[in-house]
Each structure stands twice: as C-alpha cells, then as structure tokens.
C-alpha positions in Angstrom: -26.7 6.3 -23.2 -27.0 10.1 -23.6 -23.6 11.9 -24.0 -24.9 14.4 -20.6 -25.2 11.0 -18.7 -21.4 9.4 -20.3 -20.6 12.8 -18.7 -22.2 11.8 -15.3 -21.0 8.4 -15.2 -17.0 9.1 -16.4 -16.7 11.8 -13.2 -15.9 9.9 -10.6 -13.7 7.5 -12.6 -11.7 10.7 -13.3 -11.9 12.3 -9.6 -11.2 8.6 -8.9 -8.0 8.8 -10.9 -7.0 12.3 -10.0 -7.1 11.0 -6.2 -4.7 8.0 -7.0 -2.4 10.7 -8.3 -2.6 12.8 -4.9 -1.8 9.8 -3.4 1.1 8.7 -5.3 2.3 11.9 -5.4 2.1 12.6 -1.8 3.9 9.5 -0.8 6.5 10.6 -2.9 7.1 13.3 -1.6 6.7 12.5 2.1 8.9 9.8 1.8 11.9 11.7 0.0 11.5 14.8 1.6 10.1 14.1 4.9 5.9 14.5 5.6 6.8 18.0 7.5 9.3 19.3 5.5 7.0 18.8 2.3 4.3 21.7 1.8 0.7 21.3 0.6 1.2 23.2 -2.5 4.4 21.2 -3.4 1.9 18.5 -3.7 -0.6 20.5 -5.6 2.4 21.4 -8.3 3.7 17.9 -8.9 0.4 17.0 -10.1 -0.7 19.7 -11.5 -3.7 21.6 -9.8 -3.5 24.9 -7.4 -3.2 24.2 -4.2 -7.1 25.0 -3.0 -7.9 22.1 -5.3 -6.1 19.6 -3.7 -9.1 19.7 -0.8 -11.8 18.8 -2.9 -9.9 15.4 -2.2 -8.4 15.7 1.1 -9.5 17.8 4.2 -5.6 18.6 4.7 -2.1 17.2 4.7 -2.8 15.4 7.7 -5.9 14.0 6.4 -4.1 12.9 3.0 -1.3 11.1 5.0 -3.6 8.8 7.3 -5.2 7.7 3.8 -1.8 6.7 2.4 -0.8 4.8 5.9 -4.3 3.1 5.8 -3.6 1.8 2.2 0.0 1.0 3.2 -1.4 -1.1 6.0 -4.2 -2.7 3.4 -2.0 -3.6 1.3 0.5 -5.5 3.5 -2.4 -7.4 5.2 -3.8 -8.5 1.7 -0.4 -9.7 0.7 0.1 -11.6 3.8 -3.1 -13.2 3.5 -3.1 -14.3 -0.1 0.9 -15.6 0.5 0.0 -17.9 3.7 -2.9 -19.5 2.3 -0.9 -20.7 -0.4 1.4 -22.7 1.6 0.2 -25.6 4.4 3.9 -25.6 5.8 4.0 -22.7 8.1 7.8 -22.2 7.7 7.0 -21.9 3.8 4.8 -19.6 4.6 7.0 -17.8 6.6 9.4 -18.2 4.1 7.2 -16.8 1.6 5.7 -13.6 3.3 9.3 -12.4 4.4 10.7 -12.7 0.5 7.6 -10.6 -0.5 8.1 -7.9 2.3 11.4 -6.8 0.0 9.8 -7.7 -3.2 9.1 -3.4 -3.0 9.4 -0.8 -5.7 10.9 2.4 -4.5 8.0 4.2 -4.1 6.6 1.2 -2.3 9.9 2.1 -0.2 9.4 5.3 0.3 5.7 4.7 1.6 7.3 2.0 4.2 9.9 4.9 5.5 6.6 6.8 5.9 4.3 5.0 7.5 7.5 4.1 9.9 8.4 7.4 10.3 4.7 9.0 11.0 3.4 6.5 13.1 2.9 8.1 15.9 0.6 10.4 14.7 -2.1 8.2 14.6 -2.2 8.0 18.5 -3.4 11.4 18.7 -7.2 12.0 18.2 -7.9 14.8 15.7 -10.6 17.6 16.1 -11.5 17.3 12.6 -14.5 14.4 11.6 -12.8 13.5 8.3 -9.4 13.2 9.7 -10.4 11.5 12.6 -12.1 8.8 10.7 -8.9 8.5 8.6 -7.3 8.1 11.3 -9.4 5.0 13.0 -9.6 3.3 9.4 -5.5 3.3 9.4 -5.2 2.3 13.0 -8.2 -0.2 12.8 -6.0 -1.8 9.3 -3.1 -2.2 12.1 -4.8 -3.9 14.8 -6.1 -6.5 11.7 -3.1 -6.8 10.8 -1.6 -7.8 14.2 -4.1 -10.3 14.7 -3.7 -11.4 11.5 0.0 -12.2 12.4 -0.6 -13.7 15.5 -3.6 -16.1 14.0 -1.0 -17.4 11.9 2.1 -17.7 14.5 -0.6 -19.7 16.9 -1.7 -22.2 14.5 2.4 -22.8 13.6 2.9 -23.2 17.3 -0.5 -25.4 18.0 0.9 -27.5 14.5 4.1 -27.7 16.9 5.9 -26.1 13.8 7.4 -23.5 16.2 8.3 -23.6 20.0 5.1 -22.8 21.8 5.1 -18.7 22.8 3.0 -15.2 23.0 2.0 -15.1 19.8 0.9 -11.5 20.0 4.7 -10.3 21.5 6.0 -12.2 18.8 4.5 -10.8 16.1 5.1 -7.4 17.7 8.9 -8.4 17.9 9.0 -9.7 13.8 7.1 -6.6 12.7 9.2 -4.0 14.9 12.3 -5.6 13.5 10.8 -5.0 9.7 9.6 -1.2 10.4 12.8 -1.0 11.8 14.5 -1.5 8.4 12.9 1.6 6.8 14.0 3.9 9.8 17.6 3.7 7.7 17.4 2.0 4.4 17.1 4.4 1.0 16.7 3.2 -2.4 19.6 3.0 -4.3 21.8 3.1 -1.0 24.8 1.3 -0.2 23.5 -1.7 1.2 21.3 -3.1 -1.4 17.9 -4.3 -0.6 18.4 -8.3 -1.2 21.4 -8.1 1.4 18.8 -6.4 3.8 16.3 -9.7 3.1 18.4 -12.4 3.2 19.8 -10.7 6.5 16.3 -10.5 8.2 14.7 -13.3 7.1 17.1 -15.6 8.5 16.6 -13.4 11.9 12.7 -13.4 11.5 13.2 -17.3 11.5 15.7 -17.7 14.1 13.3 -15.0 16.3 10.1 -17.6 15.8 12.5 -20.8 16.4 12.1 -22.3 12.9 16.0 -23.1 13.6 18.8 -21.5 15.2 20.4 -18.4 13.0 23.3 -20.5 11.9 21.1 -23.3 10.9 18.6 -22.1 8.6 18.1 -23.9 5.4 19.0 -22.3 2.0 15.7 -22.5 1.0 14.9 -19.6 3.2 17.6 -17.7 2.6 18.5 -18.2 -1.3 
C-alpha cells in the first residue's frame, strides 16, 4: 500500500477518534456544568481545536447533544439485552439489569444527569435536516428501548413470574423512578451510589411484585 493511500485510509479513523473526543468532552461538560450554561467554544478548548472546527463534526451544540443522548440510550438498550439473555429466571434478570444500571463511571453519570435533564428537547422538531435526524435517531433508541422493557416484563408476567399488569405503564413507572435518580445524585456526593442501588432495586422489585419491599431476598439486594 502506497504511503498517499495509508494517508487516505488512517483519515477517518482519526476524524473518527477526534469525534469520540467531542463527545466525551461535551458530556462532560454538559453534565457538570449544565448543557446551557456550557458554550460551544468551551467545548472546542477542552479538546483542543478553535471553535469553527468543532462543526466539521457537529452542525451545532444542539446537534452534538442529541448524538450523545442517542448513544446514552444505545448503550442502555445493549446492556439490557445482553444482561436478560443471560438469565431464564426473570427476577435474576431483573436482579441483574438493576445492579448494572449503577455499575456507572462518573462520566457515565454525568451523561445520565444529561440525558434526564435535556429530555425534553427532543419533543420539539428542529428546522435543521442534521439535527432533526439526530433527533429521530435518539427518540427512535427510546421507543426500542421501551418496548424492549415491556417485551421482557410481559413474558415475566405470561411465565406468571410477576402479577399479571400493563406492561408498557410499568416499564414507564421502573424507568421514571431510575431517571429520576439523576435529577439529584452527584458523583462523589453524600449519599453514595451503592446506597442509591440497593435502595431502588428493592423498590423496582417491590414496584413489579417480585415480593413485597420488606420481603425481598438478599440476593437482590446484597
């Protein structure tokens, strides 16, 4: 291979890798400082490019931020997926899925208070093509993931592992309980994040009847 064509080929590896760090950066920044309070070119500085750079990668601010919730989303749905096919017992499963929701890093944090804090943006249709299609792909992620939920929670109830119920306003209910979490927790805070799990998982049982609060097993709650 030619050294013009290694040339060729390495590009979008590194504009790949340069748009990872946009990313990364962004939710950092978003999620510490708040996604209106942070400005485009605070972005551009922390990893550092000017600031008319930065849209070679991202139409806008706006644009950026519906590409880090539609990640956010992906990745929860993949982890969800690969957790409850690992278990037949849908409680295990259960069991499972609500240990790894916590199993976080602080920046995965940081992109949970986020996506929590700027969902509402993605009910409002944008003008631009690039951000409306950012937009779709992060709102699409979070109807799959819904469904996702509710798959599971129907075959638990039709396995008469849990009392029969919506399954849809159930999985609403368990998931508005977990975003709720990142409206007030901050890393490094003063209640620490495995208090926070043991605390809702036993209520994310108790909420699908897997067994009342007071009587859930260790197992889900060591």
């Amino acid at each position: 291979m030619s050294s013009s064509q290694e040339k060729t080929n390495s590009k979008p590896r590194i504009e790949g890798a340069k748009r990872a760090e946009i990313l990364a950066a962004a939710t950092e920044r978003f999620g510490r400082d708040g996604y209106e309070d942070t400005k485009w070119a605070d972005i551009a500085a922390d990893v550092g490019v000017g600031a008319t750079a930065l849209y070679h990668y991202f139409e806008s601010k706006q644009h950026c931020l519906f590409v880090i919730m539609e990640q956010a989303i992906a990745d929860f749905r993949s982890r969800f997926e690969r957790i409850t096919a690992q278990h037949r017992d849908p409680l295990l499963s259960l069991d499972a899925v609500m240990r790894d929701c916590f199993e976080l890093s602080d920046h995965e944090v940081l992109r949970n208070r986020l996506l929590v804090a700027e969902q509402g943006l993605l009910s409002s249709r944008r003008a631009s093509p690039r951000e409306e299609e950012a937009r779709e792909a992060a709102r699409a992620r979070t109807r799959d993931l819904e469904f996702a939920w509710a798959g599971f929670l129907a075959r638990a109830m039709r396995d008469g592992a849990i009392p029969e119920d919506d399954p849809r306003l159930l999985t609403r209910a368990i998931l508005g309980l977990y975003n709720s979490i990142w409206q007030w927790y901050r890393p490094n805070g003063a209640v620490p994040l495995d208090r926070v799990a043991g605390f809702f998982s036993r209520r994310a049982v108790a909420m699908i009847g897997g067994a009342p609060d007071e009587q859930v097993p260790a197992r889900m709650v060591a």
